[in-house]
C-alpha positions in Angstrom: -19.2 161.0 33.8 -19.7 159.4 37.3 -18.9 161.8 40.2 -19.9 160.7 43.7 -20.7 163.1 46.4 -17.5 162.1 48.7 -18.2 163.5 51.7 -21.3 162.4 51.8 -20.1 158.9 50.5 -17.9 158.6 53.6 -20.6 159.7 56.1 -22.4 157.2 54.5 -20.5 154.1 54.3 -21.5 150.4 55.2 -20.0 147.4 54.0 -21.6 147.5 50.8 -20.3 150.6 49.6 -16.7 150.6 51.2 -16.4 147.0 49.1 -17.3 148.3 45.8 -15.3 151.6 46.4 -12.5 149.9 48.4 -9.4 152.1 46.4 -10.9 155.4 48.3 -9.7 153.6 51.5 -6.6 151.8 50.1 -4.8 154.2 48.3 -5.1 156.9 51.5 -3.0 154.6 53.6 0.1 156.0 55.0 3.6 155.3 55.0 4.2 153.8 51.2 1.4 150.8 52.0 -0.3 151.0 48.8 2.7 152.0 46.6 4.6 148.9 47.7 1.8 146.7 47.4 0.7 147.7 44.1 4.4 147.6 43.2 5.0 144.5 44.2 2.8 143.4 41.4 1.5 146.0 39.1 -0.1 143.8 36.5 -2.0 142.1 39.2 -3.6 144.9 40.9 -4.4 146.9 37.5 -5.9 143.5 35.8 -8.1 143.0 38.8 -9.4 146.8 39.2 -10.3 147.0 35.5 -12.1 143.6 36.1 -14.2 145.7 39.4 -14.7 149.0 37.4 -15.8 147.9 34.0 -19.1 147.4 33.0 -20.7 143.5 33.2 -20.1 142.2 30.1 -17.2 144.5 28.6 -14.6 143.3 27.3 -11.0 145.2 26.9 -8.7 143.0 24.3 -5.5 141.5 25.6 -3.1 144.2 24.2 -5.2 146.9 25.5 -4.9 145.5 29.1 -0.7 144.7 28.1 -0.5 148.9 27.4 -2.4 149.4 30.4 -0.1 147.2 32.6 2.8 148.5 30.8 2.1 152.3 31.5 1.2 151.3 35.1 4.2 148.8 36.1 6.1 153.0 36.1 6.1 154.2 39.2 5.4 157.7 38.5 2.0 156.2 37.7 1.5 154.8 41.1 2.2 157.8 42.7 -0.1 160.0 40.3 -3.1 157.4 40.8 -2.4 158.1 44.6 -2.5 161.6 44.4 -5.8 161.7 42.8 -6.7 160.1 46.2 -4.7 162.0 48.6 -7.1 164.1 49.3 -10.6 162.1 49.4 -13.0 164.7 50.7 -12.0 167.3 48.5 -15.1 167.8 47.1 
């Protein structure tokens, strides 16, 4: 398992990091911005993050990413993916 010091993450940010990590920063934005936008387009947004956060050269087969999409396009799921970031420096 990959757990990242967040606090000392965030104290530590540049350019580099916040791109690679850029969910910590989207999904913490108030007032519904990230639940409309991935909303607006479920498939999208989950077809490109699993693209960012597998490893090079994985491959996931197309009904995998279909289940994926079609558990995600709910949006009790969006809300539950933001809650695990409500909270970003909980450590």
């Amino acid at each position: 398992m990959d757990i990242a010091p967040t606090l000392h993450m965030f104290r530590n940010t540049d350019q580099n990091f916040a791109t690679g990590y850029y969910h910590w920063f989207f999904l913490i934005q108030p007032n519904g911005l990230p639940e409309h936008l991935i909303g607006a387009d479920p498939g999208y947004y989950l077809t490109e993050k699993l693209k960012h956060w597998s490893a090079p050269g994985a491959v996931l087969s197309d009904e995998t990413v279909a289940e994926y999409i079609r558990c995600f396009s709910k949006p009790e799921a969006v809300i539950a993916e933001l809650l695990a970031f409500f909270n970003p420096i909980h450590e």
